[in-house]
N, C-alpha and C positions, 0 to 999 in steps of 0.2 A: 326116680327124679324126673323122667319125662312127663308123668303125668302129674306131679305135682308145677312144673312148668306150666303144661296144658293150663290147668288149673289157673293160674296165676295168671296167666296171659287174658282165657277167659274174663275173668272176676276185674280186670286193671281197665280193660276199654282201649285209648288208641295210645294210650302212654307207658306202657307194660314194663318197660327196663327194673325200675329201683323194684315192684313184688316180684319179677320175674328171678334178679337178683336173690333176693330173701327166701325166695323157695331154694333156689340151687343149694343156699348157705348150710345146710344140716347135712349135705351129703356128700361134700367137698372134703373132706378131713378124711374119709373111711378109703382105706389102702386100697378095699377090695371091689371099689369103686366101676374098673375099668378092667378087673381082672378077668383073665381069659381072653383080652382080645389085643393084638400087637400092634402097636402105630410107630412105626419106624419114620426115623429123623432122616434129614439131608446133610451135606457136609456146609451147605454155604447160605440156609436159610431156613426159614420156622416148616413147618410141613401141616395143611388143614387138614384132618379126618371128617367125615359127616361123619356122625353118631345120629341123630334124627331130624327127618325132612318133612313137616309135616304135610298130608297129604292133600291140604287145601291151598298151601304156597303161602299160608302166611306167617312160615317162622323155619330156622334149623336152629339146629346143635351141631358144633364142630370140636373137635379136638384139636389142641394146637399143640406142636409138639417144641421146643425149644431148646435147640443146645446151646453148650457154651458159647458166649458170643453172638449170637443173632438177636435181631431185630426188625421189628417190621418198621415200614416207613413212617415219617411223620404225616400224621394222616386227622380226618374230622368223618363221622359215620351222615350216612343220607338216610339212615335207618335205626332203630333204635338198636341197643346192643348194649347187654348181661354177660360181665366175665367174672367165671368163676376162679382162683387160684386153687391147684388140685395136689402139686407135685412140685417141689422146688420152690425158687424165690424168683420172680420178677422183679424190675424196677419200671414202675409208669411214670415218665416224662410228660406232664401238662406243657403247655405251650398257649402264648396268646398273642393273637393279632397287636404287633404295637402302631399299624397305620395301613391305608390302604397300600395292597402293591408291596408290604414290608414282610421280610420275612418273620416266622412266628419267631418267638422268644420265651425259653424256658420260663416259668411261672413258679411250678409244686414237682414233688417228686415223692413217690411213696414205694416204701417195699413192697410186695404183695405175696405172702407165705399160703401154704394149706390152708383154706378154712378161709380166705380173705373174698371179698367180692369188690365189684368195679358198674359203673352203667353210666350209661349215656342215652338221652333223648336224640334225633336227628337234631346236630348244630353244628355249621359252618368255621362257628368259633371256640367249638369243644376240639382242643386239637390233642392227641395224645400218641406217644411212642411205648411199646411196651420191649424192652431190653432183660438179657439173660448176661447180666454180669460176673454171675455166680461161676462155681463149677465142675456142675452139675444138671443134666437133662433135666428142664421144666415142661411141667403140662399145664395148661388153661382150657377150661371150658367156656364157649362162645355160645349165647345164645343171639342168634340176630331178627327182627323183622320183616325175615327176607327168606328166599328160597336156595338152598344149596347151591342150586347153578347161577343162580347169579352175583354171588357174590364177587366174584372177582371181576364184575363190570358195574353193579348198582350199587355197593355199599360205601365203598370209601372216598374221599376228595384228597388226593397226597401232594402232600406241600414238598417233603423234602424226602428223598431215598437215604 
């Protein structure tokens, strides 16, 4: 999967998300996917693995692990960003500006099973929550624009915890 990411990222130019998406999409369903290696959950929120950092800084992969009940913040990416659904059901909460200084406002809402994928270009006004309502541990794969270590200072803009 990594190098067909490569690939895709290569072949897209500076807008990589929706091929970078479409590559992930064939290998998102397969059990044996992630087998042989452990990403243990937390009791009170999602937990990120790196799986690949590339080694020019212009991209990872992370594992996102998700138990029942967690959520990440309402949030809009500064970077582009390929989620894959791998394991479980998500639910993505879109969200849109209804005025300056307003808070967002649910929009769409979609399930996101095995075999589903997600992306986004960097937008301010792409705002989405991804929720484990299920229950049952989900996994997602993250591909971002960005380097492992900085994601938890350059990637997100969060509107609401």
């Amino acid at each position: 999967m990594i190098d067909a990411i490569a690939a895709a990222i290569s072949a897209a130019g500076p807008s990589p998300s929706g091929p970078v998406a479409t590559a992930m999409a064939p290998f998102l369903s397969d059990p044996l996917l992630l087998a042989g290696h452990a990403y243990p959950s937390a009791p009170d929120t999602y937990v990120r693995h790196m799986l690949h950092d590339d080694p020019d800084g212009a991209w990872s992969m992370a594992a996102l692990v998700w138990r029942p009940g967690h959520m990440s913040p309402m949030h809009a990416h500064r970077a582009w960003c390929a989620i894959g659904f791998h394991r479980g059901v998500l639910t993505e909460v879109g969200y849109r500006l209804s005025g300056e200084g307003e808070t967002p406002v649910p929009c769409h809402t979609a399930l996101r099973r095995a075999g589903d994928t997600s992306h986004t270009e960097p937008d301010p006004g792409a705002i989405h929550r991804l929720v484990n309502i299920g229950s049952e541990t989900a996994i997602s794969l993250h591909v971002y624009g960005l380097p492992f270590d900085r994601l938890s200072t350059g990637l997100n803009t969060v509107y609401a915890d």
